[in-house]
N, C-alpha and C positions, 0 to 999 in steps of 0.2 A: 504494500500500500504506500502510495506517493504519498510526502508530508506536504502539507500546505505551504509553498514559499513563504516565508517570512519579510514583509513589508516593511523599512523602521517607521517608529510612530513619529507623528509631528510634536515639536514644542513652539508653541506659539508665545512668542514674550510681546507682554504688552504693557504700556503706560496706565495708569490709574483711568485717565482720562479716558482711554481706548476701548475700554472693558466690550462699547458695544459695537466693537469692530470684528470681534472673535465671530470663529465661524459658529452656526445658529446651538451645534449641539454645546461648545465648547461657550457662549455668552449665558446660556440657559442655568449652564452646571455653576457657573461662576457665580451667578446671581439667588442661585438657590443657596449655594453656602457662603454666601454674604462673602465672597471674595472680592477684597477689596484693591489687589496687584501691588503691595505693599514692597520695596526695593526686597528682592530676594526670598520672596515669599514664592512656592512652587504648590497649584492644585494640580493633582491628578485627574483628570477628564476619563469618566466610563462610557462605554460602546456598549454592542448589542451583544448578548450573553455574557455578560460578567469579564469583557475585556476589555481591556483600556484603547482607549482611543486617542489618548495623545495626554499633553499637559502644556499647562500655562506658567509662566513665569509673570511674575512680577516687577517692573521695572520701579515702580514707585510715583510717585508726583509729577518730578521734573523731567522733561523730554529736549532737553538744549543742552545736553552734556554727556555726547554719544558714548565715549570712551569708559566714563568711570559706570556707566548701564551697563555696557557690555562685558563690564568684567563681575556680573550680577549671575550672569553664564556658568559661575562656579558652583555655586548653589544647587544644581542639577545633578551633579556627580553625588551627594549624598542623598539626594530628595525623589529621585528617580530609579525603580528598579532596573534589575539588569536586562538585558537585551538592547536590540541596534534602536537609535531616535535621530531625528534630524530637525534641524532647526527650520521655523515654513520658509516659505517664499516670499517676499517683500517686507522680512524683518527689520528694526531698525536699528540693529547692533551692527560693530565693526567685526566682521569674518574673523580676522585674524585674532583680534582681543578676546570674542567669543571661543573660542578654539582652548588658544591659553588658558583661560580661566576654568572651562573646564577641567583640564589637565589637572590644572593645582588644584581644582577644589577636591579632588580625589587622591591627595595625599596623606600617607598615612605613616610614621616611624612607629616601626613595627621592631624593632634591633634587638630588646628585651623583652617582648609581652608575645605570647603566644595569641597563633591566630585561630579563631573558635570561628568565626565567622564564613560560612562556604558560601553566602550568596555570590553571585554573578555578577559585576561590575557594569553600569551601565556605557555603551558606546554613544559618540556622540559625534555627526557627521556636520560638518557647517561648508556648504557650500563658498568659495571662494577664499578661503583658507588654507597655508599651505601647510603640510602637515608635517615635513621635516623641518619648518624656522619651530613650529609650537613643541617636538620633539627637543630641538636643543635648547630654547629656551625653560621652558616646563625642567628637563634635567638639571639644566646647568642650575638653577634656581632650587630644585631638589638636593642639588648639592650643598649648596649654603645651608638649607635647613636642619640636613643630616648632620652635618657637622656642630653645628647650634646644640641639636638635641643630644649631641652624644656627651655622656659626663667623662669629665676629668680623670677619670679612674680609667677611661680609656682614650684621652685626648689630651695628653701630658705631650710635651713640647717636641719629643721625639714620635709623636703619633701626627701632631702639625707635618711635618715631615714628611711623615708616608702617604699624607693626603697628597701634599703637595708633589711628588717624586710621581704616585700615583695618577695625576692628575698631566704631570710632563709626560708620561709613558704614555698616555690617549692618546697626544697630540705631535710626539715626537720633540718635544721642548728638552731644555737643556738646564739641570739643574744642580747646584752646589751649596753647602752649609757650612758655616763656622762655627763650631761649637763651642762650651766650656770657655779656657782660661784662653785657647784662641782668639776671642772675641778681644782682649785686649789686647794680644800680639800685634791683630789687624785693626785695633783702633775703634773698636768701639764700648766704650768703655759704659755707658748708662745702659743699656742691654747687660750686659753681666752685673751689673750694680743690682738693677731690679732683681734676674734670676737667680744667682747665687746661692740663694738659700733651699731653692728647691732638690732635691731627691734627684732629678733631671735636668743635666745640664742647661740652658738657656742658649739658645742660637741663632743667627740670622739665615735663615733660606732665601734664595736666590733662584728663582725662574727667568728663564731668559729663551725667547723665541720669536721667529722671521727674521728677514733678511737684516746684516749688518749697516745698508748703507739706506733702509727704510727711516721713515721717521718715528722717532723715539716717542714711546706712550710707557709710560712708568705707574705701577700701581703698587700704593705700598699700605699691609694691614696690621695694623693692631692684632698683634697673638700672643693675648694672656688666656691661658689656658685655664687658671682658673685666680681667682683674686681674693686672698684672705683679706685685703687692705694694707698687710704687712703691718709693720710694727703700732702702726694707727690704724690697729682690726677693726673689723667693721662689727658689728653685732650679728648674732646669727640670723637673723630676719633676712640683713644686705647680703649675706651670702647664698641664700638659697640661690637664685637664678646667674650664680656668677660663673657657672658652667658655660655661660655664655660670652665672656668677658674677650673670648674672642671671635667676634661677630663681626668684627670689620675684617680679619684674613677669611672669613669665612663670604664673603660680600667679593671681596677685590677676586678670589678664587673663583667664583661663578662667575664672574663677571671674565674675567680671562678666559675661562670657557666657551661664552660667547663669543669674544671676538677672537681665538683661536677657529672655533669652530665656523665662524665666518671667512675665514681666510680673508682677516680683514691685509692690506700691506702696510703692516709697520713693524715695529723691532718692539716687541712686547716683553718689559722687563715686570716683575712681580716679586715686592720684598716683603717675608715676614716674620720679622722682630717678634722668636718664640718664648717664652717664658712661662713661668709658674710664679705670681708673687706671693712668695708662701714666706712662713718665720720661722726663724732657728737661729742659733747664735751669728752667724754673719750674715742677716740680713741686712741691706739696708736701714739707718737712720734719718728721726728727722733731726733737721738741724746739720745733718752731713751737706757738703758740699762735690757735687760731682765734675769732673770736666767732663766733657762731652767731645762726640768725633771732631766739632766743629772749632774745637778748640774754648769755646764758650763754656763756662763757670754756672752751674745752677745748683742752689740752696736748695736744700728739701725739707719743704713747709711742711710737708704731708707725703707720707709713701704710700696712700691711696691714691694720689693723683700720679699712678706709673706708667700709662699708658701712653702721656705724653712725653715718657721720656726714653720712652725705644722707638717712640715714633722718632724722636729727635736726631736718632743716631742713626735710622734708617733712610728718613728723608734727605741727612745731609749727603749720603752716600748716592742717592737717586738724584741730589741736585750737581754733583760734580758731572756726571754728563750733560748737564743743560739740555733736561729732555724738551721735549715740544709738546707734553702735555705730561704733568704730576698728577696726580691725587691720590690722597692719602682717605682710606674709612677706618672709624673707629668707635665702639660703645663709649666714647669719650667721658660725657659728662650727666650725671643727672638733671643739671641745669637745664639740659638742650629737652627735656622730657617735662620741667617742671614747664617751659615757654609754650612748645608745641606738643605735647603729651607723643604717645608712642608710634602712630602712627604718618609721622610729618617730620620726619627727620631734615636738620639744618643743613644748611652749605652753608661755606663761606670760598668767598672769592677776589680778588680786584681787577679781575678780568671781566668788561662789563659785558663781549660780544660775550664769552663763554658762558657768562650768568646768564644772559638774555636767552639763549640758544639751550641751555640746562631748564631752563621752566617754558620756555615753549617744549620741550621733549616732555618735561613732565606731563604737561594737558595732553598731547597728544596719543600718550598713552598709561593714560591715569597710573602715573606711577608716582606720588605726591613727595616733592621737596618742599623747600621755602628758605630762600636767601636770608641771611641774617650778617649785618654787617659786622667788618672788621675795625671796629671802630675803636682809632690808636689812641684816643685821649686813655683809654682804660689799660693800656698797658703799662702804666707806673705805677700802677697794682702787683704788678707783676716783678717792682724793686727788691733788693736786696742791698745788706748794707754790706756784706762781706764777699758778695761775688755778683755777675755778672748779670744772671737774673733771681728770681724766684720757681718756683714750679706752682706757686699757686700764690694767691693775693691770700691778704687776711680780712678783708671786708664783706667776702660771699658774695656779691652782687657780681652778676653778668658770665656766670661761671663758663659757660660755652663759649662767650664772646671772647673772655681772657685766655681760654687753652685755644682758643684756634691761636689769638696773638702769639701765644709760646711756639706753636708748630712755626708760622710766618716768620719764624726769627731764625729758623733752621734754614729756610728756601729763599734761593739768589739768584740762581742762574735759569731755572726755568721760564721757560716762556709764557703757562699759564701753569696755574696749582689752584685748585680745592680741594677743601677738606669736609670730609661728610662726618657728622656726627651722628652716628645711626642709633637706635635701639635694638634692635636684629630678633629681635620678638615677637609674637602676636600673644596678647595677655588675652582676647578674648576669640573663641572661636568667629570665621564668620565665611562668605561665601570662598574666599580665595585659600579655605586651609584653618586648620585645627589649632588651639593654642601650643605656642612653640615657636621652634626657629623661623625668623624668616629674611625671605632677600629683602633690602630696601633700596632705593636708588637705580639698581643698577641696570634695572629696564631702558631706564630715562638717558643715563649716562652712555648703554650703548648706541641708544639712536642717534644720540650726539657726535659717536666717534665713529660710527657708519657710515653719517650724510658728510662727515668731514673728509673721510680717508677710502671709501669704496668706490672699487675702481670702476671704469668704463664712463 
């Protein structure tokens, strides 16, 4: 006996306003269960004998802001059973954004928890989408997360490493590390300051990939693998989620992904300043005074503010080739979360095309930043009476503002640098993925450095 081909069902995503544009069966069911198409809200539409006939999506109120609706498309991957569905005919999402969002909304770290679960996963076909950019994107973005979510106990400064090594093996890249007491041979000496104390040595890895005489794009991450606060601990509360404290190497990593896997043409270097700031008899002090590769003198107000000071030793090493584009990510500051809470992570920059061209990417593909100046009157916060600067001011005010100023003191010769201050979390479930790690930025950043450097 022939099985009945299998048809995929429709998903019709619609506006609040639209409700009564649905086709007759699918306005009918909406209105019977008072469906209101609430942003992300999914009814399942019944057919004739107890089968589904399709579902609806919720776009919500507003219908002028295509990109961040169509990534509402996520929401389907848990709200929809499994079998084939396709998006209808004359929707009004972006192909591509819809595609994506599905993808991620169907992420799941699974590393420690067994899987009980045997349903079927729903497929989701969206016409004019292409499906190998949503494969690398969707991974390379699964990568950051995994890494996020994986604890310390298994992402200790020499497991940074094998993501990274890992990650040069995919792509055919080129990669080296300095480890240990190394780090000072070759001059960088606030990277072992920080790591030191840890169990695992403390290292700088080095990614290096495309052609030599391409143009230089330098991405350098934050990789604290995990952050007691060091000698200024933090309370056991601020530690629970510092598993994450390397969320900027985990960021700049996907993001390399991407434009690897683009074969964008430039000479793609990738630094990450690995550590543990952990405590034991030679940890770092406060009140110590560190020099740094730069040569430059900084007091340590605080050894919970570490992250800007392997950034410092990394960046300067990324600014001696005077690439043609810097940027540095990192879980920097609480500050940057107290201004824009978790979801709207900061740049800074004083390159105005690149800012201008970084939040036009952002709209375009709801990938939300938000410039925040570097605004130098507040860097004499950042004084010292015995050395050259501070690592942190003593008045609290502007705290994001003031540690981008500390990085900007490491960078000279580049031609353009921001620095992203990310949160690298989702504290609340929602359509684009479960609470837990996640990428920020780096969607936006790649369309930046695509429309800049792709060829043809």
């Amino acid at each position: 006996m022939n099985e009945k081909p299998t048809t995929p069902r429709p998903v019709w995503p619609v506006f609040a306003k639209a409700l009564d544009e649905l086709p007759t069966r699918a306005r009918d069911w909406a209105a019977a269960c008072r469906f209101k198409a609430g942003a992300g809200e999914v009814l399942l539409v019944p057919g004739e004998g107890g089968e589904l006939a399709g579902a609806v999506l919720g776009l919500g109120a507003r219908n002028d802001d295509t990109p961040a609706a169509s990534l509402l498309a996520g929401a389907l991957a848990k709200a929809l059973p499994g079998g084939d569905w396709r998006l209808s005919e004359n929707h009004p999402l972006d192909p591509g954004l819809a595609q994506l969002a599905f993808a991620l909304g169907g992420y799941r770290f699974e590393r420690y928890k067994r899987d009980d679960d045997g349903a079927g996963a729903p497929i989701l076909s969206v016409e004019g989408a292409d499906p190998a950019e949503t494969e690398l994107l969707s991974r390379s973005i699964f990568l950051a997360r995994d890494l996020v979510n994986t604890p310390a106990s298994d992402l200790l400064p020499d497991g940074m490493e094998r993501a990274v090594r890992d990650l040069a093996t995919e792509f055919g890249a080129e990669v080296s590390s300095i480890v240990g007491d190394e780090l000072l041979d070759r001059n960088f000496p606030m990277i072992h300051a920080v790591g030191r104390a840890s169990s695992v040595a403390p290292r700088l890895i080095d990614l290096v990939w495309g052609p030599e005489d391409a143009p230089k794009v330098t991405l350098v991450g934050k990789g604290v693998s995990f952050d007691t606060g060091g000698l200024d601990i933090k309370p056991s509360s601020g530690m629970l989620l510092m598993k994450k404290d390397m969320g900027g190497a985990a960021n700049v990593l996907a993001l390399a992904r991407i434009l690897m896997g683009r074969r964008l043409p430039v000479r793609l270097r990738v630094l990450v300043p690995a550590v543990e700031n952990a405590i034991a008899g030679n940890a770092f002090r406060p009140g110590d005074v560190l020099t740094s590769r730069k040569g430059k003198t900084v007091e340590i107000g605080n050894t919970d503010a570490e992250g800007r000071l392997i950034l410092a030793d990394a960046l300067a090493l990324a600014d001696e080739e005077a690439p043609e584009i810097l940027l540095d990510m990192a879980t920097l500051t609480g500050a940057a979360r107290v201004a824009l809470g978790p979801e709207l992570p900061p740049f800074f920059t004083d390159d105005e095309a690149f800012a201008a061209a970084l939040g036009q990417a952002s709209r375009e593909v709801a990938d939300p930043i938000w410039r925040l100046p570097l605004w130098k009157p507040y860097a004499k916060g950042l004084s010292s009476k015995i050395a050259d600067t501070n690592n942190v001011t003593s008045d609290g005010f502007a705290g994001a503002v003031t540690a981008a100023l500390f990085l900007q003191g490491f960078v000279e010769k580049a031609k353009a640098w921001a620095h992203f201050d990310v949160f690298g979390w989702r504290p609340q479930p929602g359509p684009l993925g479960p609470v837990g790690g996640e990428a920020q930025a780096i969607r936006a950043i790649h369309r930046v450095l695509e429309a800049r450097y792709k060829s043809g």
